[in-house]
Structure formats: C-alpha cells, structure tokens
Kinemage of the C-alpha trace (Angstrom):
@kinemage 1
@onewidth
@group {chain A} dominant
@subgroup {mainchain}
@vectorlist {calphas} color= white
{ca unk a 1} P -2.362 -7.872 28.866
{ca unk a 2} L -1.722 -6.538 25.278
{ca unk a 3} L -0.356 -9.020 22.570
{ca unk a 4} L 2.432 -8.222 21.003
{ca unk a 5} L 2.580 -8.316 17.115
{ca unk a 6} L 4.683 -11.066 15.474
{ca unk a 7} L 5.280 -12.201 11.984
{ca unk a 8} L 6.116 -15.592 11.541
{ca unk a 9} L 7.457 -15.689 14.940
{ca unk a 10} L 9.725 -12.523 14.875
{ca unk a 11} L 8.964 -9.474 16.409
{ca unk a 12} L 8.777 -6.191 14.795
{ca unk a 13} L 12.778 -5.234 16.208
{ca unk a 14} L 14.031 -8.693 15.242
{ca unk a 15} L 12.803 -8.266 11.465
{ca unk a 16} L 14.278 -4.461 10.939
{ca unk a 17} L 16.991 -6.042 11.807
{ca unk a 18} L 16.951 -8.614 8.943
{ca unk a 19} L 18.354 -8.588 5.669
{ca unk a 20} L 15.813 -8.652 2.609
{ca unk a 21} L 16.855 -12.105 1.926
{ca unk a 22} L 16.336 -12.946 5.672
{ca unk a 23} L 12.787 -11.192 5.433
{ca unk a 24} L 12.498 -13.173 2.001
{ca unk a 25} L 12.329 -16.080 3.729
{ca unk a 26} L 9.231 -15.435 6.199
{ca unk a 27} L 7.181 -13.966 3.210
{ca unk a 28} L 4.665 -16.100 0.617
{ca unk a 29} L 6.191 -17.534 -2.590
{ca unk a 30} L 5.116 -14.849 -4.662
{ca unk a 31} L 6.232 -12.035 -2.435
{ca unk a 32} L 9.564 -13.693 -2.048
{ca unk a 33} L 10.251 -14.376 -5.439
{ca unk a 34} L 9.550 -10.480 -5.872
{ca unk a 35} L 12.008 -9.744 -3.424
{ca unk a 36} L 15.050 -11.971 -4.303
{ca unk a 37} L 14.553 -10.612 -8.393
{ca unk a 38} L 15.624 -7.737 -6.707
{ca unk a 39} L 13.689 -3.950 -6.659
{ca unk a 40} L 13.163 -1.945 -10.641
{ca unk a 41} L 14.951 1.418 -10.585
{ca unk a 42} L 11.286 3.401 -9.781
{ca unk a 43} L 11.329 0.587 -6.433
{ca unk a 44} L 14.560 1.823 -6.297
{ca unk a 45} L 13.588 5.903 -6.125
{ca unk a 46} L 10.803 5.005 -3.380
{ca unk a 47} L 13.430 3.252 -1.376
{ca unk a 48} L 15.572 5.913 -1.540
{ca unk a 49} L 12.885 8.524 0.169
{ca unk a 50} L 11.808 6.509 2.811
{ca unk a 51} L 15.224 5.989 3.970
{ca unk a 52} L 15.868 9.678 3.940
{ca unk a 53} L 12.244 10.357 5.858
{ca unk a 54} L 13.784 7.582 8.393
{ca unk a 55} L 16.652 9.406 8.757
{ca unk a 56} L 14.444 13.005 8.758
{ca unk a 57} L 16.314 14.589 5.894
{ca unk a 58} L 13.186 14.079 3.353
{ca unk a 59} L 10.181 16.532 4.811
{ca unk a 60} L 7.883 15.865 2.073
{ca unk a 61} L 5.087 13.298 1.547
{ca unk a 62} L 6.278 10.606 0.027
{ca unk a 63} L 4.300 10.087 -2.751
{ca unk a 64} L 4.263 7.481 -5.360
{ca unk a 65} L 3.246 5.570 -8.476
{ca unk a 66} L 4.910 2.524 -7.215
{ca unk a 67} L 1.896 -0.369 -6.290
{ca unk a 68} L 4.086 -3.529 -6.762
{ca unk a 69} L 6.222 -2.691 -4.212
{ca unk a 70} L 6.506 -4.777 -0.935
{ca unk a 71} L 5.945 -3.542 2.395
{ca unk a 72} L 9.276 -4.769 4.488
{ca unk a 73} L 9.753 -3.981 8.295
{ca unk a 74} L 11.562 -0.647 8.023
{ca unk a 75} L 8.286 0.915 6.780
{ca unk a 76} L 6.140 0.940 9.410
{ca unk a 77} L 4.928 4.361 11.112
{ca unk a 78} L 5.691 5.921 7.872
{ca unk a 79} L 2.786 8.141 5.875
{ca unk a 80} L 3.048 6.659 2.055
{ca unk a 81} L 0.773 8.274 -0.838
{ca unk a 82} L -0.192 5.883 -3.254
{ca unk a 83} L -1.307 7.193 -6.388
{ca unk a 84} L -4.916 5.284 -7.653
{ca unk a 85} L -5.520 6.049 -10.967
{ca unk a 86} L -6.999 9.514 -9.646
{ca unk a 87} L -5.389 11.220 -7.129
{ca unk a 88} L -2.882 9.991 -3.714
{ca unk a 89} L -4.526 7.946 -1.176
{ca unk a 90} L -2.942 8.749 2.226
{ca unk a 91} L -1.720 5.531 4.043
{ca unk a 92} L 0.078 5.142 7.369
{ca unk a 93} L 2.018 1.835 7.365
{ca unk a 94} L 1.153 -0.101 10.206
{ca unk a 95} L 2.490 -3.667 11.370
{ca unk a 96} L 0.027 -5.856 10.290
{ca unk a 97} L 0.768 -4.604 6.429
{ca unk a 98} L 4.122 -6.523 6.000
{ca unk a 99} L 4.543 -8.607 3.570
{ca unk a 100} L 1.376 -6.875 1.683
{ca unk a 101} L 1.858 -5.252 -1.945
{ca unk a 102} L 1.372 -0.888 -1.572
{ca unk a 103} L -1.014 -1.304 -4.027
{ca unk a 104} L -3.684 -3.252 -2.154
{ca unk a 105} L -4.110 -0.394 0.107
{ca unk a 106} L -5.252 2.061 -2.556
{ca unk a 107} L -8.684 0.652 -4.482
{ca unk a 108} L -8.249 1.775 -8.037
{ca unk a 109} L -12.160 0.896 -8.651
{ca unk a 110} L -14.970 2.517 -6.669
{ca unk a 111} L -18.779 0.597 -5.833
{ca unk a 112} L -21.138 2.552 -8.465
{ca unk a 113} L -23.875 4.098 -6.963
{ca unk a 114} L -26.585 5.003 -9.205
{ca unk a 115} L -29.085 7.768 -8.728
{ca unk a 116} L -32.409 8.789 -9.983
{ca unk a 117} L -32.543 9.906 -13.909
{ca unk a 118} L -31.531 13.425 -14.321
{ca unk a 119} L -32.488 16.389 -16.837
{ca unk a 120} L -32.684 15.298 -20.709
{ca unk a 121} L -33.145 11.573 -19.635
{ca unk a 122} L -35.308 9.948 -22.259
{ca unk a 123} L -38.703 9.180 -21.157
{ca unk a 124} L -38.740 5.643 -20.514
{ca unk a 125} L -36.517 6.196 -17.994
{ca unk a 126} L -38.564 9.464 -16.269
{ca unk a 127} L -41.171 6.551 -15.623
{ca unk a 128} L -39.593 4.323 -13.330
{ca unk a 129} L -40.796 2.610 -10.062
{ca unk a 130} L -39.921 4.542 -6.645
{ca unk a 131} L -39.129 2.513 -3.850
C-alpha cells in the first residue's frame, strides 16, 4: 500500500486549490508571516514564469536569483534553477519541499577539502606526515 503525501492534513489537490492566505495558515510562523507581507516585485517576476511554464507558454528554464521565496503547492513537478553564489543549481520541486524557502535547496558554501602541498609551497610544509 503506498502512503499518500499530506501536509498538515491536506492533500496535495486540496492545497492547489487554496488561497495563499489559506496555505498561510498550515505553514510555520515565520513562513506565514512571509507570505501574508505579501511577495517583493523580483518574487513577483518568478511567479510570473512559473505560471506561464504551468500553463506551457514559458519553454525556458526558469532560472533565478530569488532564495527567500516560499515553495507553495502549485510548484511541484516544476524544474527551478537557483542561482548559488556560482552558477544555477538544477532543482525539481517535489512534495515534501512545501513550505521550505528555494534557497535551502541550493548550498551557497561547499565542505573544503584540502590536498597535499603543491609546487612553490614553502618548505615546512614539503615536510609533512603521510598518512
């Protein structure tokens, strides 16, 4: 038997089919305070795309800057690039995102790895223990 996904109770049908300040509702404190300020004019621009690549009049990626933005219901199965810092990180919005901020799905820091001393490295550091 598969489980099917719910948010707070809802199912995914029942909260596309909610207003933001219905959604607001189901969502943390600091997600819903974000929501019921209302979306910045750049919020605004994203918005705009993904309701044109819902209705399949935007082909492009939809790419953007945007990380503060909310995932709401009417997102999921879309293909969002979030810009890092670097470059667009590729990520398909899936049901278990709602509610999350875009930008915790692109890491702006990566783990440093560090490697063995290279050409013109001093010499105190030519001289160190190999594991």
């Amino acid at each position: 038997m598969v489980k099917k996904f719910t948010y707070r109770g809802k199912t995914v049908e029942e909260l596309k089919k909610m207003s933001v300040k219905e959604f607001a509702d189901l969502v943390p404190a600091r997600q819903r305070r974000t929501l019921l300020r209302g979306s910045t004019d750049a919020q605004k621009t994203v918005m705009t795309k993904i309701d044109k690549a819902i209705a399949k009049e935007y082909k492009k990626p939809i790419k953007t800057h945007v990380k503060d933005m909310i995932i709401v219901p009417k997102m999921i199965g879309l293909s969002i690039h979030i810009h890092n810092g670097k470059e667009f990180k590729e990520v398909m919005i899936t049901e278990e995102m709602i509610g999350h901020f875009l930008g915790e799905f692109a890491m702006t820091r990566q783990s440093i790895k560090h490697n063995a001393p290279g050409i013109g490295a001093t010499r105190s550091s030519a001289h160190q223990s190999v594991k």
